[in-house]
C-alpha positions as CSV (number, residue, x, y, z in Angstrom):
1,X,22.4,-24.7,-4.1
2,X,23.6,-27.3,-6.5
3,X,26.0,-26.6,-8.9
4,X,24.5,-25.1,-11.7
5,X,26.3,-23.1,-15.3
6,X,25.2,-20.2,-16.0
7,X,25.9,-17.7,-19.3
8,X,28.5,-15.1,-18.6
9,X,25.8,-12.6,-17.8
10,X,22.7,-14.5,-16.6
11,X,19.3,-12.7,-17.1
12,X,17.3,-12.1,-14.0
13,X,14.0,-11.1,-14.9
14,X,11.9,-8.9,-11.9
15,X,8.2,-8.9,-11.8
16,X,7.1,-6.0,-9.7
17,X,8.4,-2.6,-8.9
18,X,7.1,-2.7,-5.3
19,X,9.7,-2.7,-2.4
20,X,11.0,-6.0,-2.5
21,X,11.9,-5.9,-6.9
22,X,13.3,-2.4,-6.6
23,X,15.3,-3.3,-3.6
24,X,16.4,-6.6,-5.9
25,X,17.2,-4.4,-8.5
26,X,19.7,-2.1,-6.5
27,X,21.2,-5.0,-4.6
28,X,22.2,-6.5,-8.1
29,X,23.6,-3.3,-9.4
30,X,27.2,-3.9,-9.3
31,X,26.7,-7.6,-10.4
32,X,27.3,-8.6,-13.6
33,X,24.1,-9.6,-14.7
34,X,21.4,-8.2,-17.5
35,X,17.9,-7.2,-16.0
36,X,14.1,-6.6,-17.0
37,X,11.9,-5.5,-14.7
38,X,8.5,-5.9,-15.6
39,X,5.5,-4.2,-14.1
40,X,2.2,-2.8,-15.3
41,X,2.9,0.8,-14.0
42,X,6.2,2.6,-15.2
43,X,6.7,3.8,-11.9
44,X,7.7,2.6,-7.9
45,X,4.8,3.4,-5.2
46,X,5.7,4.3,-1.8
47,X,2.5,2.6,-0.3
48,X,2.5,3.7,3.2
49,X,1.6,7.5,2.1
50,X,-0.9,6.9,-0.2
51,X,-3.5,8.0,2.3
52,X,-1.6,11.8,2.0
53,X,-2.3,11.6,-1.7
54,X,-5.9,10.8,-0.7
55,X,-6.6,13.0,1.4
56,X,-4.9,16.2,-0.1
57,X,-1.7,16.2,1.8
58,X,1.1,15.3,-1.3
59,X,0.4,14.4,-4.4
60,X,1.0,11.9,-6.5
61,X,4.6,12.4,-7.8
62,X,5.8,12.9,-4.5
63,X,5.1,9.3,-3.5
64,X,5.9,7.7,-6.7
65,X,9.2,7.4,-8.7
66,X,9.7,6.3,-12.6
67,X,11.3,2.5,-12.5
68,X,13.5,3.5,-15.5
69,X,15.5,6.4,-13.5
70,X,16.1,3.9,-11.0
71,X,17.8,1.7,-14.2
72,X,20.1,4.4,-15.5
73,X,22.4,3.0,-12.4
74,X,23.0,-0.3,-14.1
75,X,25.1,-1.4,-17.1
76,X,22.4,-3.6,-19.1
77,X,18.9,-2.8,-17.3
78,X,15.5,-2.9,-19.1
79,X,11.8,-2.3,-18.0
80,X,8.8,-3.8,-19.9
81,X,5.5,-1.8,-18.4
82,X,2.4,-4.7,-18.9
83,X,1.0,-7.1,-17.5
84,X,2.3,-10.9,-16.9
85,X,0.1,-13.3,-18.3
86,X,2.0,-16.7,-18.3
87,X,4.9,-18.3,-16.5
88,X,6.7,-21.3,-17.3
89,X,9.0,-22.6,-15.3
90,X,10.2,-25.4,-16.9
91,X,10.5,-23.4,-19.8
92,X,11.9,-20.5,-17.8
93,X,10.3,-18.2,-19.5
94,X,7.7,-15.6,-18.5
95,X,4.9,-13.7,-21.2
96,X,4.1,-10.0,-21.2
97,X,0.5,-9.2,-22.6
98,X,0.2,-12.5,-25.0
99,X,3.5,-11.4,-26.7
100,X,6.7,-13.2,-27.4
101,X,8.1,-15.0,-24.6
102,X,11.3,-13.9,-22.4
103,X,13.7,-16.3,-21.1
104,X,15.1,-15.9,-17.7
105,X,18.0,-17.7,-15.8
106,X,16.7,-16.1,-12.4
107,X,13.1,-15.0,-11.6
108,X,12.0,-13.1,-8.7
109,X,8.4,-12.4,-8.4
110,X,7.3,-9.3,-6.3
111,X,3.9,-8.7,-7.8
112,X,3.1,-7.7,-4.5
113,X,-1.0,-7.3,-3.4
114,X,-4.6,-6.7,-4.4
115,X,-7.5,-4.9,-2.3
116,X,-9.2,-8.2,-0.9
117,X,-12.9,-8.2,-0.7
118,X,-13.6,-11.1,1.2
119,X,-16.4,-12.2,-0.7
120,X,-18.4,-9.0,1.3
121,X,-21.4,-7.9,-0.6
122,X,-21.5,-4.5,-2.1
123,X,-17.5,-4.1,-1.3
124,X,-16.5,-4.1,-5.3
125,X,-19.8,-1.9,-6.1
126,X,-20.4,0.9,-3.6
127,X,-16.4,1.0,-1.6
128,X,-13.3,2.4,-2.5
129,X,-10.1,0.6,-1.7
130,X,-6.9,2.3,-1.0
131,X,-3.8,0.3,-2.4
132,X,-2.4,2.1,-5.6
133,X,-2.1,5.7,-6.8
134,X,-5.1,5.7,-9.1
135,X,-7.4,4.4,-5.8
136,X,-5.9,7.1,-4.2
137,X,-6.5,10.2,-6.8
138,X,-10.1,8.4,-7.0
139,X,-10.6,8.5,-3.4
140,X,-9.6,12.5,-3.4
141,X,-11.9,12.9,-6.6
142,X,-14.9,11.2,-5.0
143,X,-14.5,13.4,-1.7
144,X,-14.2,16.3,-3.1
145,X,-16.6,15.5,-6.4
146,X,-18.8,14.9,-3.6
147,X,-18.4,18.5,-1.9
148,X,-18.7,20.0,-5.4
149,X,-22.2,18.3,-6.0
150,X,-23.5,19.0,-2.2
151,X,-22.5,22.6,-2.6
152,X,-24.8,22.7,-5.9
153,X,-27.5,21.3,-4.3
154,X,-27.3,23.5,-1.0
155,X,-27.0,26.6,-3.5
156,X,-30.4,25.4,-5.6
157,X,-32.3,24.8,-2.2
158,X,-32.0,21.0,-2.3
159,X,-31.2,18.4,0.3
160,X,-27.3,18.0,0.5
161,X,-26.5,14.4,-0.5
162,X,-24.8,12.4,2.1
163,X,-21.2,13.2,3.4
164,X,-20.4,11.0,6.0
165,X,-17.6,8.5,6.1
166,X,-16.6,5.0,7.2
167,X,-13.6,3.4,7.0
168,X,-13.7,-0.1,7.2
169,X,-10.5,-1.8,8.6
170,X,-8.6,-0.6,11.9
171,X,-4.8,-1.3,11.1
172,X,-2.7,1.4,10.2
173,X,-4.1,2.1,6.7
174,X,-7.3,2.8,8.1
175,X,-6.2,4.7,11.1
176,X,-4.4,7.0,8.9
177,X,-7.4,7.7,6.2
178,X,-9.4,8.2,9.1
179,X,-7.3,11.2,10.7
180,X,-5.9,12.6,7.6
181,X,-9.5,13.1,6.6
182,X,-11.0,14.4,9.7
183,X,-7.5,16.9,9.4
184,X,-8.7,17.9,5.7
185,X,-12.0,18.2,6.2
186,X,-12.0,20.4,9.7
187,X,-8.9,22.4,8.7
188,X,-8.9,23.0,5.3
189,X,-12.5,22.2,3.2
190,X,-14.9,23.8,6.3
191,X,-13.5,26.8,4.7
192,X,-13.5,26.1,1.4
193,X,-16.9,25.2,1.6
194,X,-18.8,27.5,4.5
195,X,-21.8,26.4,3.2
196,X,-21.8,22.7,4.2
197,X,-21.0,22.5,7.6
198,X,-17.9,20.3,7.4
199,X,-16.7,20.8,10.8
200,X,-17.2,17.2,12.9
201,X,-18.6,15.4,9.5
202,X,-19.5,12.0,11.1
203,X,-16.4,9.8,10.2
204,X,-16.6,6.3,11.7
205,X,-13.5,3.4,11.5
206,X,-15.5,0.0,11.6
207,X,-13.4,-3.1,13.0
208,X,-14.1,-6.8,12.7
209,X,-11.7,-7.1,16.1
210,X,-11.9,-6.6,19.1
211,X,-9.4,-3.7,19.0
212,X,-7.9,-1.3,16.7
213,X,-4.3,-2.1,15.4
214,X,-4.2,-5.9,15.8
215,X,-0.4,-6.0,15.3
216,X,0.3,-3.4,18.0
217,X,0.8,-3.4,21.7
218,X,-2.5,-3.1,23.2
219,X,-1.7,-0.3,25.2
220,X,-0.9,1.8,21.3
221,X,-4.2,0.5,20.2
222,X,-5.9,1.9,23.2
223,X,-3.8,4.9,22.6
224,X,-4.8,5.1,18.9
225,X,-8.5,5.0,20.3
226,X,-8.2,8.0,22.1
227,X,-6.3,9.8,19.8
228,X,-9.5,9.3,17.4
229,X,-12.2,9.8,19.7
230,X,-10.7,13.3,20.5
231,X,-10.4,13.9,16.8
232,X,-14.3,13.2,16.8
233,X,-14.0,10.1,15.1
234,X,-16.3,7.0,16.5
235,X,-14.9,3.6,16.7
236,X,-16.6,0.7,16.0
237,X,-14.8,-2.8,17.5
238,X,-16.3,-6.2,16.9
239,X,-18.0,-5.2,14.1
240,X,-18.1,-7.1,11.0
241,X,-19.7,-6.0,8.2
242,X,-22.6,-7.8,6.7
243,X,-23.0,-6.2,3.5
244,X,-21.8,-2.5,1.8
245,X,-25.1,-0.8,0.0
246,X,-25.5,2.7,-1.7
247,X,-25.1,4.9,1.6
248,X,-24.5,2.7,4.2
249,X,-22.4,0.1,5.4
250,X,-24.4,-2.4,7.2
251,X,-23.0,-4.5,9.9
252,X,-23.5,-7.8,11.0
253,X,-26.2,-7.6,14.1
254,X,-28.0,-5.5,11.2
255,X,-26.2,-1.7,12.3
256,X,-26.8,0.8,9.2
257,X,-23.6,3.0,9.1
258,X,-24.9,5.8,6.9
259,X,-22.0,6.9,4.3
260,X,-21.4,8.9,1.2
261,X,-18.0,7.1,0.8
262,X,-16.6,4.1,2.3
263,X,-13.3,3.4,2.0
264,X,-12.5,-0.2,2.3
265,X,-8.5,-0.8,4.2
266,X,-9.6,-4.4,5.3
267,X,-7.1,-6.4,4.3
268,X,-5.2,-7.6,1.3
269,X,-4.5,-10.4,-0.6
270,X,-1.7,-12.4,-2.7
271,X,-1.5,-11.1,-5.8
272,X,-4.0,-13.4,-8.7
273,X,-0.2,-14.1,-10.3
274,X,0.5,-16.4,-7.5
275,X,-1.5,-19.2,-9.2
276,X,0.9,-18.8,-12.3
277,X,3.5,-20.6,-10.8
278,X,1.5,-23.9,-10.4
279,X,3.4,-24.2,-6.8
280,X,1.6,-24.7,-3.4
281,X,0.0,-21.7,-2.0
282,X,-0.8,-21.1,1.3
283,X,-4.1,-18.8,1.5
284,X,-3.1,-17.5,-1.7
285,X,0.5,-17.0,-1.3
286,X,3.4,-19.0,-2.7
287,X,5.1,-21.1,-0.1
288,X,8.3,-20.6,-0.2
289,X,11.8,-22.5,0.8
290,X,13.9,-21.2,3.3
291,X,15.8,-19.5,1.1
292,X,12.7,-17.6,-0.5
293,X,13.0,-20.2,-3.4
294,X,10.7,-22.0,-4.9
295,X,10.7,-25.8,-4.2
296,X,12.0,-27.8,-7.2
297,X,13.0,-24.4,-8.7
298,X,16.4,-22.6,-7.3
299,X,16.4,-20.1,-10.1
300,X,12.9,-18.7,-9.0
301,X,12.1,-16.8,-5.8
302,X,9.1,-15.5,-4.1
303,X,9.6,-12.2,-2.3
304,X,7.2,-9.8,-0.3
305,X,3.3,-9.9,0.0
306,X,3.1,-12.4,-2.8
307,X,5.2,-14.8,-0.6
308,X,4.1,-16.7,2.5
309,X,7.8,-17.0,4.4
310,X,7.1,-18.4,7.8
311,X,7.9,-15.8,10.6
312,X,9.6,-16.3,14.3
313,X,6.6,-17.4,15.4
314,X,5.8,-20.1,12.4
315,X,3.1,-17.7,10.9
316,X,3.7,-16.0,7.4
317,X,5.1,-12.2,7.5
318,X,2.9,-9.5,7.4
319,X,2.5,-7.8,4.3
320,X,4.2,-5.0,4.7
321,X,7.4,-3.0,3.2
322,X,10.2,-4.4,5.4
323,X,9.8,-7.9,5.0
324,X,9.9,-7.0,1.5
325,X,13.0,-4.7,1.4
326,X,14.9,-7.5,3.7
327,X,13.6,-10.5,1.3
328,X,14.8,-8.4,-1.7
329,X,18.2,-7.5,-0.6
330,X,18.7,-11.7,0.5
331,X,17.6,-12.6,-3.1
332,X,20.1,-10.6,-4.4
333,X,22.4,-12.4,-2.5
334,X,21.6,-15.5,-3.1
335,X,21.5,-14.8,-6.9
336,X,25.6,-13.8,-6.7
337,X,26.2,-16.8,-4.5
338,X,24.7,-19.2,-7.1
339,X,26.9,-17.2,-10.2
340,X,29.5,-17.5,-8.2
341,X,28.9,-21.2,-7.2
342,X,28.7,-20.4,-3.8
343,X,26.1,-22.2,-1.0
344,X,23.0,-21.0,-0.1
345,X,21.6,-19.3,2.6
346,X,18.5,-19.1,4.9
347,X,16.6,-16.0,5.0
348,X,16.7,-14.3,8.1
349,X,13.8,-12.0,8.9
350,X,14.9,-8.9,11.3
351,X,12.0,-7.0,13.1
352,X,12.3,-3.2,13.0
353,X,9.0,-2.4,14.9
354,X,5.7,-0.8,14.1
355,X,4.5,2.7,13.5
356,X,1.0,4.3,12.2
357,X,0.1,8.0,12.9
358,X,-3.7,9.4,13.7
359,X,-2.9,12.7,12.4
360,X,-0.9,15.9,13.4
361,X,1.6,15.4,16.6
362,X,-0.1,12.3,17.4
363,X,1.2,8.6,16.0
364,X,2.2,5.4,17.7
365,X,5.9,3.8,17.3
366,X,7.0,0.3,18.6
367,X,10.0,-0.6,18.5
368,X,11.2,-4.9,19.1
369,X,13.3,-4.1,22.4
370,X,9.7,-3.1,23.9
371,X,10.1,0.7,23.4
372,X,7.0,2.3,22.7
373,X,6.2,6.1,21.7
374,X,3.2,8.0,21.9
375,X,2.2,11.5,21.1
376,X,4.3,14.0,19.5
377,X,7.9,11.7,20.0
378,X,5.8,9.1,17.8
379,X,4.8,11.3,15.5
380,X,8.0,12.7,14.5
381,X,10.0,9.4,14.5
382,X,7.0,8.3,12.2
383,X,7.5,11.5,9.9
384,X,11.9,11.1,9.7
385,X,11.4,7.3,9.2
386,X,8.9,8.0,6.0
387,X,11.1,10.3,4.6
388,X,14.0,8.5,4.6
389,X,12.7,5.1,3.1
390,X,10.9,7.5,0.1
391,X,12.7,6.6,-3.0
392,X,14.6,9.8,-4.7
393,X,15.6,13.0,-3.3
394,X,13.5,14.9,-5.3
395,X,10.6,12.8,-3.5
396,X,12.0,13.7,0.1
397,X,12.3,17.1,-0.8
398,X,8.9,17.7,-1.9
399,X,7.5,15.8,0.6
400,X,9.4,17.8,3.0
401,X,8.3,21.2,1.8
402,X,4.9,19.8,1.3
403,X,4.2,18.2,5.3
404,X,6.3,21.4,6.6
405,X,3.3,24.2,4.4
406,X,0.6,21.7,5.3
407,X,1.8,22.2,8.9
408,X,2.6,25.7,9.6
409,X,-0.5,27.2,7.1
410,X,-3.3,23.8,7.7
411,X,-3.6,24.4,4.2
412,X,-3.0,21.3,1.3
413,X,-2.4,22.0,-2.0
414,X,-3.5,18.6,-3.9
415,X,-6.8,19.3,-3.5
416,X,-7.7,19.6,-7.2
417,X,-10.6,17.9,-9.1
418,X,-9.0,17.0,-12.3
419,X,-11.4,17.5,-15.7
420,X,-10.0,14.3,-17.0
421,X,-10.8,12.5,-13.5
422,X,-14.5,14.1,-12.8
423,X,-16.3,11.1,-15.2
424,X,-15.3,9.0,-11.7
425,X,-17.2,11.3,-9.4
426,X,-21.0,9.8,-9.6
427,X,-24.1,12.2,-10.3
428,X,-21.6,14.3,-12.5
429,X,-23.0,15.1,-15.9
430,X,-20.6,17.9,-17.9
């Protein structure tokens, strides 16, 4: 970095409280610096469980943690909940909701991800996407909305509207949905509803690859297979989907999928605040320097899913938590070392392996030195490894005592359809 002057407490503002701004945010606390975090939620998201949330097994405070308790740790902190809606870097400034500019000395953008589409047909109308806590509570309501409404029908002698499911996308978010659900609906709503039959509901993942778990040794995505198929739970590979209508998902070589929900775990995409920055993207994602800066720009950094850092093997990260968490902690780094006038440094990703579960005593772990774990070992390395990286101890409490009932009794609490939520559940009328 070049020698630059800054004032005796520089300003770093933070856009995002995903993983990689909070982990910014705690790296920085003993520096002597004045922060504003800015996000359009006042609360963290611990992504990788949202699928409990949706399908009844924690809810939503257990996987989420208020940004301003994380704050109270540092001497001159600040969060601003809204939405960005301009950035100027040669200003150096950044706008909140049209309102009056703030000026920053260091900027570290984590907005994170959004749901991507793909330009797919009916996705936005008739699917439900699974990447925040509201798409998770709206995934629970429309479930077990859906229940409520079949129920009424089977108990006024009319045909039950469809109940079947299809989870589109076969990486670890839509492995997960697909077991959690099959757990919920066999174990716990066959007996709150007798009168539908829920035991083997028809829940189908649909992949556009040729196998489930892309990322993943083959041998754990054959393993994941299995694991499913004895759940009940059909697997679809090579199959691309054409076009998402009321009902159905219809594939490619013209395959009708029947569905009351579809929950769409396809992919992501750089956050829209990427094209802010007027920098060169690369599929939507700001390229970065090796340093995670910005290129003409030291001051600003690019962190996490938002980011396109170049990997070991020249491709961008994957957009997940840990190259976030890692990125975060090296831009706090590098913001002391250019306070302090010290050089730079190169961002140096380190692999800590791979893990998605299908459901109870049954997940797949991979670890970079080749070690691979199957079964019930896999499961609980997945369930110690969650717990620890939840933010708050109130969090891992709960969602202790929560995965320990759910496991001994098969029952889940968070099963509630919330009067202020049941305008989301279509064919409702109060």
């Amino acid at each position: 970095m070049s020698e630059r002057h800054y004032p005796a407490r520089p300003h770093v503002v933070v856009i995002g409280a995903g993983f990689g701004g909070t982990r910014v945010i705690r790296a920085l606390r003993d520096a002597d610096v004045r922060i504003t975090l800015v996000d359009r939620n006042n609360f963290h998201t611990f992504q990788p469980l949202l699928y409990q949330v949706a399908t009844a097994g924690l809810d939503v405070g257990d996987v989420t943690f208020p940004v301003r308790t994380l704050l109270r740790k540092h001497r001159d902190a600040s969060f601003l909940m809204g939405t960005v809606t301009a950035i100027d870097l040669s200003a150096k400034t950044v706008t909140v909701d049209g309102q009056s500019p703030l000026q920053y000395d260091f900027l570290v953008v984590a907005a994170g991800s959004v749901s991507a589409s793909f330009g797919v047909p009916g996705v936005d109308e008739y699917a439900l996407p699974l990447k925040d806590a509201e798409d998770a509570i709206r995934l629970r309501n429309r479930l077990i909305g859906g229940l409520e409404r079949a129920s009424r029908a089977v108990g006024a002698g009319e045909p039950s509207p469809e109940l079947g499911l299809v989870v589109v996308g076969g990486g670890p978010t839509g492995v997960e949905t697909a077991g959690g659900m099959r757990e919920l609906l066999d174990k716990v709503l066959s007996k709150d509803y007798p009168e539908l039959a829920l035991q083997g509901l028809p829940i189908t993942v649909v992949e556009a690859g040729p196998r489930l778990l892309g990322a993943f040794d083959p041998q754990s995505s054959a393993s994941a297979v299995t694991a499913l198929a004895r759940r009940g739970i059909e697997v679809r590979l090579d199959a691309a989907v054409d076009h998402v209508e009321p009902g159905a998902v219809v594939l490619r070589d013209g395959t009708r999928v029947p569905a009351g929900i579809v929950v769409w775990a396809a992919g992501v995409a750089a956050s829209p605040l990427a094209s802010m920055l007027g920098t060169e993207l690369e599929r939507g994602r700001v390229k970065v320097q090796g340093n995670l800066s910005l290129p003409q720009h030291p001051e600003v950094f690019a962190i996490g899913d938002i980011a396109a850092v170049p990997g070991p093997n020249g491709a961008p990260l994957p957009q997940v938590a840990q190259p976030a968490i890692q990125a975060g902690r090296h831009v706090a780094t590098e913001i002391m070392a250019a306070i302090a006038g010290g050089p730079s440094a190169s961002f140096e990703y380190v692999d800590k392996g791979s893990m998605a579960t299908i459901g109870r005593n049954q997940a797949v772990v991979e670890f970079p030195n080749g070690r691979r774990f199957h079964g019930w070992v896999g499961w609980v390395l997945w369930l110690g490894l969650h717990i620890l990286y939840l933010m708050g101890f109130r969090n891992r409490a709960s969602t202790l005592v929560n995965w320990s009932w759910n496991y001994l009794t098969y029952d889940r609490g968070a099963r509630v359809l919330a009067r202020t939520a049941i305008d989301d559940v279509p064919g409702h009328h109060s």
